[in-house]
N, C-alpha and C positions, 0 to 999 in steps of 0.2 A: 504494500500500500504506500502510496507517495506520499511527501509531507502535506503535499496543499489539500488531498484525501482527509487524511488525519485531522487537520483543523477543521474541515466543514464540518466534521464527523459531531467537535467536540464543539463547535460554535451552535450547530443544531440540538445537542443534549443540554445547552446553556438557555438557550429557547425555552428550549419544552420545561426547563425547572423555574423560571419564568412565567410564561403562561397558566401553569398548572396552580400555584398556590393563586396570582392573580385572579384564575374565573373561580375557585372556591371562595376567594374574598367576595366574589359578584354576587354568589350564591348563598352564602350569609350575610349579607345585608339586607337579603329579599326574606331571611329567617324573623319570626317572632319568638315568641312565649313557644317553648318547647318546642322548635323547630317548625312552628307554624307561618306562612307565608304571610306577612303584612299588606296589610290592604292600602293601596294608593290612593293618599290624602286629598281629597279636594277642595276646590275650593267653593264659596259659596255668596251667590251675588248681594248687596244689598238692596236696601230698597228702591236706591235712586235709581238701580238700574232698569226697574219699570215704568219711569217716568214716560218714556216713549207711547208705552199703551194709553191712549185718549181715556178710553170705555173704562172706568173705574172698576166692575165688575169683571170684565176681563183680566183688569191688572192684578184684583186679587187673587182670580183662581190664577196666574202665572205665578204670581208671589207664595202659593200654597205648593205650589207643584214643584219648586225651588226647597220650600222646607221640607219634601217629603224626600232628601237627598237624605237631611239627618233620620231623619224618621226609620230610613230602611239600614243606617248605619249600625254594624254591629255593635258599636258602642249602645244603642241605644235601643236594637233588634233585639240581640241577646237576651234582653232580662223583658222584653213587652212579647212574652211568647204564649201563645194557647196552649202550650201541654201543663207536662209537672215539673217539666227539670227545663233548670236556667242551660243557656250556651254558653260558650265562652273561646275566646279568641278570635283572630280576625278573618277565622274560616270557620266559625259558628260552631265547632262540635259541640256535644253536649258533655256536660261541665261534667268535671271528674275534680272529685272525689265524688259516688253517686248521692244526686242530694235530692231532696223533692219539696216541692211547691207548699204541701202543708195546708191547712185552713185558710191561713190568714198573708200567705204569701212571703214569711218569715221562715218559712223552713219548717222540718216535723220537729216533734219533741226530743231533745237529745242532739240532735243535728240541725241547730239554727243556724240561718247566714250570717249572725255576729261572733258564731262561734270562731270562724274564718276568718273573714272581713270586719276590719276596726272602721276606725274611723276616719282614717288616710291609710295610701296605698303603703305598703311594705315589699319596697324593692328588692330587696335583697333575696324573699323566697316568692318572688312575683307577685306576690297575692295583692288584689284590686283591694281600694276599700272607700270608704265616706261615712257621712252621718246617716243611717236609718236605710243602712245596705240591705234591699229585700226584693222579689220580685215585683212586678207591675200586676192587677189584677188581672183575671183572664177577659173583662169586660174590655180592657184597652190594649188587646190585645193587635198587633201589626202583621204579624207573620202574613207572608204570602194574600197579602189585602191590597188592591189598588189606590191610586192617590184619593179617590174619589168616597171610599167605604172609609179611608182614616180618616178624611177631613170629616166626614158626616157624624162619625163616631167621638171625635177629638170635639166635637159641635155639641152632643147629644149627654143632658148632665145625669140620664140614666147610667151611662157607662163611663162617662169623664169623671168622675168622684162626686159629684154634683156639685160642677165649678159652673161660674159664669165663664164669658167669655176674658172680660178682666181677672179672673182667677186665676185660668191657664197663660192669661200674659205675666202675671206674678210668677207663678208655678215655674217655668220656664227661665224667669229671669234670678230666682232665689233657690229654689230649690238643692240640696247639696247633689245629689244624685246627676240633678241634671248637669250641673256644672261640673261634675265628675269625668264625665262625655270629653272635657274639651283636655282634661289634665289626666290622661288613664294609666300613665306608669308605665314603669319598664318599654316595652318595644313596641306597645299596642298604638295602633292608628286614631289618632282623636278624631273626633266628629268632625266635619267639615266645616270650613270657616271658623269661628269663633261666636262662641257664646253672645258677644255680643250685638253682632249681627243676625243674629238666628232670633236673638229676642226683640231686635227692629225689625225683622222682617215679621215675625210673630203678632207685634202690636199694627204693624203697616196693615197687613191680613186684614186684622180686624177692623180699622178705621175703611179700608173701603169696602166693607161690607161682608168680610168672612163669606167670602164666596167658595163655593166646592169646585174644582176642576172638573170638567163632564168625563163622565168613564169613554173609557176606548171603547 
């Protein structure tokens, strides 16, 4: 073998120990919580950016169809689910250690969600947390619901806790849980845009008329 053989040989195995750790870096980056894939942040318009629409009523169900970005975020999916067991991570499995829903949404006896979950997150062993960590009832519940059955539901104070409308604009802008969405720890993907957009576009909604988006 000649020498100029020899160096390509050895320039090409310098390559490949190169490339090889570099795409495993590419591949853990795209890792979450227990090698779970992180879901790509987006972003989330404000209100000015309906100003274009004339029709007041149009503008809100555009503005409603914009918040139902967070709506279906697992940040905020995960725990608004119809079954008994919360999800968890940014690819929705269902939550492990096995836990269950409970009476009251708090977990069964023995196995509550503040057994876990404090009252801030704890990095160190992943674990999510806030004030009054528990599920959503199964009445506001999102899963697999269109823009148009949340908005009617998120409207209807049978199944909204029996808020006004000004309730869920409080609810939304104080609440710890919610505000938990934009801050979630460790590798997880926060809700889209920022809380505080989410609660102008919330109260915008309702100022021009809490309008529904028309289902597809």
């Amino acid at each position: 073998m000649t020498r100029s053989a020899k160096y390509r040989i050895v320039l090409s195995a310098m390559a490949v120990a190169v490339i090889v750790p570099a795409t495993a870096l590419m591949v853990g980056s795209a890792l979450g919580q227990n090698g779970a894939e992180v879901a790509e942040e987006e972003e989330l318009l404000p209100p000015e950016a309906f100003d274009s629409i004339s029709d007041s009523a149009e503008r809100s169900a555009a503005m409603f169809d914009e918040m139902v970005k967070v709506f279906r975020h697992p940040r905020c999916n995960n725990c608004h689910v119809d079954g008994d067991r919360p999800r968890q991570g940014d690819d929705r499995r269902l939550h492990q250690p096995w836990v269950r829903r409970g009476d009251s949404g708090f977990g069964v006896p023995g196995l509550r969600c503040y057994s876990c979950h404090n009252e801030e997150n704890f990095d160190p062993a992943g674990i999510p947390g806030a004030v009054n960590w528990h599920l959503a009832p199964r009445s506001m519940a999102w899963e697999g619901k269109s823009a148009t059955d949340i908005c009617e539901q998120l409207k209807d104070p049978e199944r909204n806790g029996d808020r006004s409308l000004a309730d869920i604009v409080e609810h939304v802008e104080k609440d710890p849980l919610v505000t938990w969405g934009w801050a979630p720890g460790g590798k997880r993907a926060s809700a889209p845009g920022t809380q505080a957009v989410f609660v102008a576009l919330m109260g915008a909604w309702v100022e021009n008329g809490a309008v529904c988006p028309i289902a597809d």
